[in-house]
MOPAC internal coordinates of N, CA, C and O (Angstrom, degrees):
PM7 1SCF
backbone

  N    0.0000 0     0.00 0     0.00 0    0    0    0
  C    1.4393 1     0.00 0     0.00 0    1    0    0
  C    1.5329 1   109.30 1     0.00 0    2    1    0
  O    1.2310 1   127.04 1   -40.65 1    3    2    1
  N    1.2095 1   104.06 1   139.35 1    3    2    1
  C    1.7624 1   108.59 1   172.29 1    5    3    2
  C    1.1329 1   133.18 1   -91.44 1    6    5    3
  O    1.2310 1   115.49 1   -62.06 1    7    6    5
  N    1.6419 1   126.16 1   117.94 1    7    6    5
  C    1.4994 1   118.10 1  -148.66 1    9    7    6
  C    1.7237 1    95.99 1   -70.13 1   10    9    7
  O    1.2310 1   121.42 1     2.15 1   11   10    9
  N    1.1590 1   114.89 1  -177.85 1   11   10    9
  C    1.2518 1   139.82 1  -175.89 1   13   11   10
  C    1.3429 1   106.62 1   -84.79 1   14   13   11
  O    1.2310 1   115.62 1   130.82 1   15   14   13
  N    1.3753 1   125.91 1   -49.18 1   15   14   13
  C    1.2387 1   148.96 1  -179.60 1   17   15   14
  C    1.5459 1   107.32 1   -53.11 1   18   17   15
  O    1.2310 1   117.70 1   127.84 1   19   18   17
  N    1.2522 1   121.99 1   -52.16 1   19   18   17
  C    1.4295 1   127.90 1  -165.28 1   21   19   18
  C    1.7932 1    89.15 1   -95.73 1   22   21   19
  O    1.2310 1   109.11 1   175.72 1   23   22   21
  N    1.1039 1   137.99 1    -4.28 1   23   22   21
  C    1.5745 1   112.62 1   175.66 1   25   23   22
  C    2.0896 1    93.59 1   -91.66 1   26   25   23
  O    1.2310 1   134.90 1   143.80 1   27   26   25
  N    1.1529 1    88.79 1   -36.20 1   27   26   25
  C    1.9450 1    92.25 1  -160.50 1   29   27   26
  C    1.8794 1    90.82 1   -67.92 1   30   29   27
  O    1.2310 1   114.93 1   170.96 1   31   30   29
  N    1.7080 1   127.22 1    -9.04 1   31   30   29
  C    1.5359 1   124.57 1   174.73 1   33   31   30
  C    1.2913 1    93.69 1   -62.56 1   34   33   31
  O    1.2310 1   125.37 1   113.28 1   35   34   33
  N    1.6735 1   107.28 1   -66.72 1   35   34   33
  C    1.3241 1   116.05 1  -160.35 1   37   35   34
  C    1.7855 1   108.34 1   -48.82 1   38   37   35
  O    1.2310 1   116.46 1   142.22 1   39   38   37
  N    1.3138 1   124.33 1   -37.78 1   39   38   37
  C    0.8818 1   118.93 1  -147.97 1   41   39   38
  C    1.8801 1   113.24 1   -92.12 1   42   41   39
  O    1.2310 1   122.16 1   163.62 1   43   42   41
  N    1.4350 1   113.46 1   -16.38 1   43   42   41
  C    1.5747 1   139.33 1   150.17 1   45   43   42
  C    1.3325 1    97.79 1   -54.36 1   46   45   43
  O    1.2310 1   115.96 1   123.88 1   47   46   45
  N    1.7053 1   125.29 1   -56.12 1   47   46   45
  C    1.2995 1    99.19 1  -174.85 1   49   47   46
  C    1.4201 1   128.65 1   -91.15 1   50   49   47
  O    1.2310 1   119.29 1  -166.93 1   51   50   49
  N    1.1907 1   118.96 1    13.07 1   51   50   49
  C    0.8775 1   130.33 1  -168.54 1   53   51   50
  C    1.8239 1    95.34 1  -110.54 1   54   53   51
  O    1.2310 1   103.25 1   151.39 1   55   54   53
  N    1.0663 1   148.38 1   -28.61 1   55   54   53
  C    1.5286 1   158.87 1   139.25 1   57   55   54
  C    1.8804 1   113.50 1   -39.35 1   58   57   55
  O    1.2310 1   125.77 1   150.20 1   59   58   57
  N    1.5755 1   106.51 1   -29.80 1   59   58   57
  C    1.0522 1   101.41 1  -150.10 1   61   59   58
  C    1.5041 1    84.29 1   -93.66 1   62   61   59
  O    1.2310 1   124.39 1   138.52 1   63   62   61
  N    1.5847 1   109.18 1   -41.48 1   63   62   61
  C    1.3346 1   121.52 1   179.94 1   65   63   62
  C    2.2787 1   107.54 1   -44.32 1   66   65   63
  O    1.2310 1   133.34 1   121.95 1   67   66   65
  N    0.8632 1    91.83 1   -58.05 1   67   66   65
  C    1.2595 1   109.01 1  -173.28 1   69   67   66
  C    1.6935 1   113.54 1   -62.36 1   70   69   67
  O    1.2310 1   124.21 1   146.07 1   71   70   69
  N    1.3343 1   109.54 1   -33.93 1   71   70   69
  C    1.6040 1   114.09 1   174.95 1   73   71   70
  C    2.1664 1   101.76 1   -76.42 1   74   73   71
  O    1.2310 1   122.88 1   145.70 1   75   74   73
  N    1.2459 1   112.08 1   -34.30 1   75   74   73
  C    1.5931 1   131.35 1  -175.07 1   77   75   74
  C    1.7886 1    87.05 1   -53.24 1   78   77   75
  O    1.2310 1   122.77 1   100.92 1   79   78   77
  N    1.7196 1   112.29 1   -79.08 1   79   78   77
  C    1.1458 1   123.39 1  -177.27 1   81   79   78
  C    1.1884 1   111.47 1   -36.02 1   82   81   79
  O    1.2310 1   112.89 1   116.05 1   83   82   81
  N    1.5327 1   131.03 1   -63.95 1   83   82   81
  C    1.4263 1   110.79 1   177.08 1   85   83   82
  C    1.0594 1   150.54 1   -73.99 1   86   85   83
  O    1.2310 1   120.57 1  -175.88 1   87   86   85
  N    1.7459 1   116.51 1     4.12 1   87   86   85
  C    1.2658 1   130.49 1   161.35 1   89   87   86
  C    1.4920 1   112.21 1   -98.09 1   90   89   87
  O    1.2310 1   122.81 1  -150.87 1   91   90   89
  N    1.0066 1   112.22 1    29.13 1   91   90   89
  C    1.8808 1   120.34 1  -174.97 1   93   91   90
  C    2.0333 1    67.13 1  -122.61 1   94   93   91
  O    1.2310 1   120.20 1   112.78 1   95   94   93
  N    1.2421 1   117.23 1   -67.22 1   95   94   93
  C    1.7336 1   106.78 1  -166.25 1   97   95   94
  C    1.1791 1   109.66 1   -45.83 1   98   97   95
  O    1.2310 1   116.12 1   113.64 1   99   98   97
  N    1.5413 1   124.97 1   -66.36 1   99   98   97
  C    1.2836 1   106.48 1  -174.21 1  101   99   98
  C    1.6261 1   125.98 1   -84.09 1  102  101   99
  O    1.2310 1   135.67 1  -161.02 1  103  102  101
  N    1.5196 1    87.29 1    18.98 1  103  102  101
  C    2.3421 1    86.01 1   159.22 1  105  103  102
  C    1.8594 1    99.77 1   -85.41 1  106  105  103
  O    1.2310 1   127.71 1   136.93 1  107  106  105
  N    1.2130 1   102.76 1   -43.07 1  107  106  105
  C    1.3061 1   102.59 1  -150.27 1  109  107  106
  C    1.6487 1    91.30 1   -71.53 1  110  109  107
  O    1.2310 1   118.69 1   142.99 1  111  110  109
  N    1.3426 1   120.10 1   -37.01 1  111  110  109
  C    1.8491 1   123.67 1   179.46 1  113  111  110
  C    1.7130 1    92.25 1   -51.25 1  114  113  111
  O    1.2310 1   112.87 1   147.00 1  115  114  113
  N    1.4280 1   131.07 1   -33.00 1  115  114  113
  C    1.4399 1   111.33 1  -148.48 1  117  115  114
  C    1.4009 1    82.79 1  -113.46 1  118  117  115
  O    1.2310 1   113.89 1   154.30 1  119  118  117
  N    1.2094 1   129.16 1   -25.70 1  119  118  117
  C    1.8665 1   111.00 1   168.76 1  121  119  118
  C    1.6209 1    98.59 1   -51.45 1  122  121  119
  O    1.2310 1   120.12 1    97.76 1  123  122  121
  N    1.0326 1   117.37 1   -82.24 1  123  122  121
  C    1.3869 1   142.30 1  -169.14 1  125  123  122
  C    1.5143 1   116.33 1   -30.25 1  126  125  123
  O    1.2310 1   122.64 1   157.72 1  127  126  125
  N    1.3887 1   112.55 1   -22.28 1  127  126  125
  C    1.6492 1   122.93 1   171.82 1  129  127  126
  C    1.6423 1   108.82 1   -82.64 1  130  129  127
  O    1.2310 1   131.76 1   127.23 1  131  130  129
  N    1.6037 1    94.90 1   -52.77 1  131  130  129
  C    1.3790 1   116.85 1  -177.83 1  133  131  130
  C    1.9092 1   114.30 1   -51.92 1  134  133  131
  O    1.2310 1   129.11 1   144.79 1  135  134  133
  N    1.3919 1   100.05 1   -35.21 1  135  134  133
  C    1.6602 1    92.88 1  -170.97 1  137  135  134
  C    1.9615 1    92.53 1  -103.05 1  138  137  135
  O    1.2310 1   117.70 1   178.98 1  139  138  137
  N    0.8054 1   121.99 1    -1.02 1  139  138  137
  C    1.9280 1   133.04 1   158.88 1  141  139  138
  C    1.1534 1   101.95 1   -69.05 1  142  141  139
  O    1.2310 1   111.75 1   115.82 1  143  142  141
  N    1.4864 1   133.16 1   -64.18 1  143  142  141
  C    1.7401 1   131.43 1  -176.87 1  145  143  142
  C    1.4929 1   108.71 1   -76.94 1  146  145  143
  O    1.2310 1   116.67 1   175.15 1  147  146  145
  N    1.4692 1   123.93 1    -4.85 1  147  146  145
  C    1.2808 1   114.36 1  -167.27 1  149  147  146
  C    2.0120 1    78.20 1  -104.69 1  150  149  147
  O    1.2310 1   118.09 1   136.43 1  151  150  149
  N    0.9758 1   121.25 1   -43.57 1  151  150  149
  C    1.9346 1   111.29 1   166.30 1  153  151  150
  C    1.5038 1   120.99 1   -52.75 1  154  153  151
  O    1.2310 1   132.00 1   160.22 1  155  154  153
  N    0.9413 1    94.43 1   -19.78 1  155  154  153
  C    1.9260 1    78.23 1  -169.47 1  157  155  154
  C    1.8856 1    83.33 1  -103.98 1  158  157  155
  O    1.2310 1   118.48 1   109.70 1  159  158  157
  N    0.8014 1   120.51 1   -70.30 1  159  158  157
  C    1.4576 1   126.52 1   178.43 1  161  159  158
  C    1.6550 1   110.88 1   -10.62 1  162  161  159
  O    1.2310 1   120.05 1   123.09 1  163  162  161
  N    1.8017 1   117.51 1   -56.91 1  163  162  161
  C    1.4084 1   134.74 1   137.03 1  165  163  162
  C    1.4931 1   117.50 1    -8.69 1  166  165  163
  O    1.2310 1   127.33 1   103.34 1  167  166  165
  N    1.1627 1   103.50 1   -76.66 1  167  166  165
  C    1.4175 1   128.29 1  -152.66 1  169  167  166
  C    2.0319 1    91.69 1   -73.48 1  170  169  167
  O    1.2310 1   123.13 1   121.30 1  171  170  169
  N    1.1841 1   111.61 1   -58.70 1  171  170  169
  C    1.4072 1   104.53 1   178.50 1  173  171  170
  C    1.8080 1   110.70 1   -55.17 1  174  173  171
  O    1.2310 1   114.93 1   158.67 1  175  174  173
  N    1.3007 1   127.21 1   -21.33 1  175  174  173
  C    1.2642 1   122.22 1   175.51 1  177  175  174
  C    0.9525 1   114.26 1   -82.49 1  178  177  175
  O    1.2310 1   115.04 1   164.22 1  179  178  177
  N    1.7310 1   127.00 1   -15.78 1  179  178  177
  C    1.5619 1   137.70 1  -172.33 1  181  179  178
  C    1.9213 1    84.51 1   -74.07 1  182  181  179
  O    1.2310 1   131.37 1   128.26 1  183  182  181
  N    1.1268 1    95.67 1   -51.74 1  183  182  181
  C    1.6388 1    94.90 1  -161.19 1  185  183  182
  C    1.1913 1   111.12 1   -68.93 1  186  185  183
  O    1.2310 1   112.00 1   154.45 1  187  186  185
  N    1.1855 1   132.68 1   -25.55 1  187  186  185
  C    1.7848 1   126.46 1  -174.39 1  189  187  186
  C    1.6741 1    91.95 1   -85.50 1  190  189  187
  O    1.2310 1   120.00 1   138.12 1  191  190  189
  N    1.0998 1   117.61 1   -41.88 1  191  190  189
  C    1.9044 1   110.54 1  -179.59 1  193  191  190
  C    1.2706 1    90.75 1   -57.55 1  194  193  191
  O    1.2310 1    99.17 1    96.58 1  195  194  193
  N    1.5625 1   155.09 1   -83.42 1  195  194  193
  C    1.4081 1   160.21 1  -175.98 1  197  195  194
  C    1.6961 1   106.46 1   -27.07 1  198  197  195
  O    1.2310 1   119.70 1   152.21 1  199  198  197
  N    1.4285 1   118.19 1   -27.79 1  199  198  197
  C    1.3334 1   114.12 1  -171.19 1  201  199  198
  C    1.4650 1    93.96 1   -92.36 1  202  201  199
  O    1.2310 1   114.48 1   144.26 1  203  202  201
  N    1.2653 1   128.07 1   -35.74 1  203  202  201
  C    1.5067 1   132.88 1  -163.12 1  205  203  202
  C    1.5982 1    98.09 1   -85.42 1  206  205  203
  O    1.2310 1   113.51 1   150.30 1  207  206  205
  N    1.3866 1   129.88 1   -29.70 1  207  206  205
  C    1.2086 1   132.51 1   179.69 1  209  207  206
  C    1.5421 1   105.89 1   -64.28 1  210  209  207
  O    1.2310 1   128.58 1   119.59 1  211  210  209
  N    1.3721 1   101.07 1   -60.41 1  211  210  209
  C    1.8084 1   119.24 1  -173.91 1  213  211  210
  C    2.0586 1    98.68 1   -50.81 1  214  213  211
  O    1.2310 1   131.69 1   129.87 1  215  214  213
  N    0.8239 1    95.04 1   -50.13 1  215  214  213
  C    1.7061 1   112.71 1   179.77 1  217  215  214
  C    1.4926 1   111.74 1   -40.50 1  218  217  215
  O    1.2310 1   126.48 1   111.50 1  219  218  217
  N    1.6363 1   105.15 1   -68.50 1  219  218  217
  C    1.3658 1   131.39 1   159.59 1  221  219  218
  C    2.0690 1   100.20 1   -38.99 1  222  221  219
  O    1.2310 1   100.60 1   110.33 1  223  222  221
  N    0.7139 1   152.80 1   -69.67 1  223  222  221
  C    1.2183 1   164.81 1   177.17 1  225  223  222
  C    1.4474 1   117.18 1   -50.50 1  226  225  223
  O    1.2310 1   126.28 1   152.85 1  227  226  225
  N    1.5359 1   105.54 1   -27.15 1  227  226  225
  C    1.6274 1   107.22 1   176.30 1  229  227  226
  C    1.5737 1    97.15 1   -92.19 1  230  229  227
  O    1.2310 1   115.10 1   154.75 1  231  230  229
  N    1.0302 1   126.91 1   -25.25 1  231  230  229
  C    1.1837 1   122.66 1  -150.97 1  233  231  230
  C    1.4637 1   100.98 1   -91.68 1  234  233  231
  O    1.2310 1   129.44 1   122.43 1  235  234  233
  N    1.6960 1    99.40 1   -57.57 1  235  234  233
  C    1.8538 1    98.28 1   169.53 1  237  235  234
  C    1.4296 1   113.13 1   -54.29 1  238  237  235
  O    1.2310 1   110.53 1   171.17 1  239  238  237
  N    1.2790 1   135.40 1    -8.83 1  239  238  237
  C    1.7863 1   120.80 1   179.47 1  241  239  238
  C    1.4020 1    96.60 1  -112.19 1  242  241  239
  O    1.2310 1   115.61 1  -174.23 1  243  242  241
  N    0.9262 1   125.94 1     5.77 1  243  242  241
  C    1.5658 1   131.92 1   167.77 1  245  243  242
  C    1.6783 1   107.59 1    62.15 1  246  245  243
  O    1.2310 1   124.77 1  -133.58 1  247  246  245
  N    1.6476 1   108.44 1    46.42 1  247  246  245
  C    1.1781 1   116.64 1  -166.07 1  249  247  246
  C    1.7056 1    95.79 1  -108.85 1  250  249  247
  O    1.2310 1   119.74 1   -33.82 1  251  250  249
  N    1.7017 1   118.10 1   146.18 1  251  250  249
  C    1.4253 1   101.26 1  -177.30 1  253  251  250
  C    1.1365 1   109.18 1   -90.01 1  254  253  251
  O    1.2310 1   124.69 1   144.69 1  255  254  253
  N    1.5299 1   108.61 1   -35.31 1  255  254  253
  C    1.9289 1   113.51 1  -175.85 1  257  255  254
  C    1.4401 1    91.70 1  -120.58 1  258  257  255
  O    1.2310 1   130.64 1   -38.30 1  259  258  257
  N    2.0483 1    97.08 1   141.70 1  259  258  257
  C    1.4252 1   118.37 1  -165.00 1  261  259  258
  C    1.6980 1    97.47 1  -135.50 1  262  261  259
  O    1.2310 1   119.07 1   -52.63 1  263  262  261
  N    1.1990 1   119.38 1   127.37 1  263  262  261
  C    1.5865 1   106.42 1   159.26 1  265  263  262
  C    1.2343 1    93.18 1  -145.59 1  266  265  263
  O    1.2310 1   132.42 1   -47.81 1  267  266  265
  N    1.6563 1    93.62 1   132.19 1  267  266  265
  C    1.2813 1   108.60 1  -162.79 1  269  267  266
  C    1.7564 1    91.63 1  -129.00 1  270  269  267
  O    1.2310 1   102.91 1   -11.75 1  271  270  269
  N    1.6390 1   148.97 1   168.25 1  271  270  269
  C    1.3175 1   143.43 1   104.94 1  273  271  270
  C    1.9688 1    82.83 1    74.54 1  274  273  271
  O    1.2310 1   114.10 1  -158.10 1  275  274  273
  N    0.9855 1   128.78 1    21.90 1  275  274  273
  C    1.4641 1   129.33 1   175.63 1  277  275  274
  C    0.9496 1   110.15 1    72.54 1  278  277  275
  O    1.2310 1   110.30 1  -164.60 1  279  278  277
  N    1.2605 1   135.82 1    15.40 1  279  278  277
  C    1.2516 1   143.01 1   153.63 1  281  279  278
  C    1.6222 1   116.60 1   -71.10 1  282  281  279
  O    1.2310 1   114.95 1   -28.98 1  283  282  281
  N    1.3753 1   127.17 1   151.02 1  283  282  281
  C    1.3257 1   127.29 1   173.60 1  285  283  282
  C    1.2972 1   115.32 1  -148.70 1  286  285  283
  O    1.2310 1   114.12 1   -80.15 1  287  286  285
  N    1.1865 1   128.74 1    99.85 1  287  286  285
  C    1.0402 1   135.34 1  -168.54 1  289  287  286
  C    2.1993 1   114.97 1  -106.72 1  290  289  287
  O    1.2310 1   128.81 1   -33.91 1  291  290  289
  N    1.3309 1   100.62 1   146.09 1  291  290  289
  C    1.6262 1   107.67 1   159.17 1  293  291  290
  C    0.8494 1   113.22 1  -155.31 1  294  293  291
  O    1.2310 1   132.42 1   -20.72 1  295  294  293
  N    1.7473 1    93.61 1   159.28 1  295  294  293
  C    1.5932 1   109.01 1  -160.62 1  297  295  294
  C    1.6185 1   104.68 1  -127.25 1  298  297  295
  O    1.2310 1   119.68 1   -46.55 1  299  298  297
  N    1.1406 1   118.22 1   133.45 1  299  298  297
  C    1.3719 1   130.12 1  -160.70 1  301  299  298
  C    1.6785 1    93.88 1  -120.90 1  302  301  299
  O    1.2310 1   123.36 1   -64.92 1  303  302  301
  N    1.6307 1   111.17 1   115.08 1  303  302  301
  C    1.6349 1   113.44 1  -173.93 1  305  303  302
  C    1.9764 1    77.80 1   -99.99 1  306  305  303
  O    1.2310 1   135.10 1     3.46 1  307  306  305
  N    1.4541 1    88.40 1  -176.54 1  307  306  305
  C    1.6893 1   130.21 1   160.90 1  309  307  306
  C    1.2428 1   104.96 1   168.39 1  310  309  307
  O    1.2310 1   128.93 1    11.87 1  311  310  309
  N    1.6411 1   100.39 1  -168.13 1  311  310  309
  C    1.2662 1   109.63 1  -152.52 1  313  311  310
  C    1.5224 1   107.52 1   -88.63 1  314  313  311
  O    1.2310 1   111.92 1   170.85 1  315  314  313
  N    1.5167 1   132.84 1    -9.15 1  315  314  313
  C    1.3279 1   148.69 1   164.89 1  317  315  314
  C    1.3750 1    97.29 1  -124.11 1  318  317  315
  O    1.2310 1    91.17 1   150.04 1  319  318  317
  N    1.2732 1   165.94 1   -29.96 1  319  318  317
  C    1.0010 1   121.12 1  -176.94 1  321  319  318
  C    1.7309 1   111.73 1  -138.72 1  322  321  319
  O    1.2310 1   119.71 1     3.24 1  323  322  321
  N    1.3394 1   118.16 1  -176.76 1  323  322  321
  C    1.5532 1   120.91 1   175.57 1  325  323  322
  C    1.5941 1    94.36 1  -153.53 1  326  325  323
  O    1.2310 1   144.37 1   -24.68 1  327  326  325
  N    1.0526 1    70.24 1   155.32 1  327  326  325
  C    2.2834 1   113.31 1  -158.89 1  329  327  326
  C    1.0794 1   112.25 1  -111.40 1  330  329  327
  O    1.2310 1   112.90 1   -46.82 1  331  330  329
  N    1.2725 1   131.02 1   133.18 1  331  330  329
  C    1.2876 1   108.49 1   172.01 1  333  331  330
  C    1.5180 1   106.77 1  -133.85 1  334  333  331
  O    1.2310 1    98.97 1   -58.79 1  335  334  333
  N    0.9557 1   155.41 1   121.21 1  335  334  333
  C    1.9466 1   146.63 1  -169.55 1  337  335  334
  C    1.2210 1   116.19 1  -125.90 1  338  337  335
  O    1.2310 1   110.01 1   -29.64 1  339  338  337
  N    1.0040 1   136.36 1   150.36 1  339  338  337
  C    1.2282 1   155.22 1  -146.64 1  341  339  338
  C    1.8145 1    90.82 1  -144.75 1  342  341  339
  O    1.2310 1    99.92 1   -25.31 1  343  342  341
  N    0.5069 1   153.91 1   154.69 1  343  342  341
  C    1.5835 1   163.37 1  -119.69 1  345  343  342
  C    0.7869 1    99.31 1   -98.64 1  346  345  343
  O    1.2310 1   130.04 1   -95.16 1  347  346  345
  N    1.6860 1    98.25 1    84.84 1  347  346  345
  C    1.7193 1   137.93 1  -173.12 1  349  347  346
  C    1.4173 1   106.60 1    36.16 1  350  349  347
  O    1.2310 1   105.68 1  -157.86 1  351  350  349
  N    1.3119 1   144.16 1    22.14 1  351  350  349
  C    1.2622 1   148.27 1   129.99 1  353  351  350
  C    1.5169 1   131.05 1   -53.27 1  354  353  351
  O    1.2310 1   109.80 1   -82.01 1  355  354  353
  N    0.8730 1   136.75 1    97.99 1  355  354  353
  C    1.3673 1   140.42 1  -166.89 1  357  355  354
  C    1.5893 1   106.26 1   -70.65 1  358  357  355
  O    1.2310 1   121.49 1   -70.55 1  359  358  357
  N    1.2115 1   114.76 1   109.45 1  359  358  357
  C    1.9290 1   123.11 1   179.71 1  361  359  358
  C    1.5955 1    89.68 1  -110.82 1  362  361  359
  O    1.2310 1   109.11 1    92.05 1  363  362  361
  N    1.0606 1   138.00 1   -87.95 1  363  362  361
  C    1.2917 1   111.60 1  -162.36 1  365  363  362
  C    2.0660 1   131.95 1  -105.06 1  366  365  363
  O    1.2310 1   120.42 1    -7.59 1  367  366  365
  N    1.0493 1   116.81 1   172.41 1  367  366  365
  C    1.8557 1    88.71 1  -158.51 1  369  367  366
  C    2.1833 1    68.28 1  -146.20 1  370  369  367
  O    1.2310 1   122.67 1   -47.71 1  371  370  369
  N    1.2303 1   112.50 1   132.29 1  371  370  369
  C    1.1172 1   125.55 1   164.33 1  373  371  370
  C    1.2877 1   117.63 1  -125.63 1  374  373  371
  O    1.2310 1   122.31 1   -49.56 1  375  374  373
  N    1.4938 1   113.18 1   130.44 1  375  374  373
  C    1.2842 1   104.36 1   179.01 1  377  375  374
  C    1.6711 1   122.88 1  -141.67 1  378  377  375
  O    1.2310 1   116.76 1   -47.94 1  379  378  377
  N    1.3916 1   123.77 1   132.06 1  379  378  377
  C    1.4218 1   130.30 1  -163.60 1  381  379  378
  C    1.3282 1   106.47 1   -81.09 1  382  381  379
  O    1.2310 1   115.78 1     2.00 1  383  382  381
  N    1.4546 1   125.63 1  -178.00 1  383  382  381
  C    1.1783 1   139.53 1   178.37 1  385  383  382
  C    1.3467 1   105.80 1  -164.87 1  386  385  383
  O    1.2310 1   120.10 1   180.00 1  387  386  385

């Protein structure tokens, strides 16, 4: 016969096992989000440096529209200020005095 004592052991460890497992799941669910938003987050800074580079490049060839690497950039001069857009988005706004 099987004491009572030794099924209710098994059965703590077998609870304890199971509470262990799911805080190993939701570390690894919240690593796993965390280094996903820390990639794209990356990746959008790759692209605004690439837009500011391409920019840099329209500006030194004194070109107004640039598409470069899928990038597309224009540059809007006057007499105080310069524009710079990214697909018709305005990223940078310079202005003289």
């Amino acid at each position: 016969m099987v004491s009572i004592e030794k099924v209710l052991v098994k059965g703590y460890i077998l609870l304890e096992s199971l509470f262990a497992l799911l805080i190993l799941s939701m570390l690894t669910t919240i690593i796993l989000f965390e280094v996903d938003r820390s990639r794209r987050q990356h990746t959008e800074l790759l692209r605004q440096a690439e837009v500011l580079n391409v920019a840099k490049m329209a500006y030194d060839s004194e070109i107004n529209d640039l598409q470069i690497n899928g990038v597309s950039v224009k540059i809007v001069k006057s007499e105080t200020t310069i524009k710079i857009y990214d697909n018709q988005k305005e990223v940078l706004k310079l202005e003289f005095k």
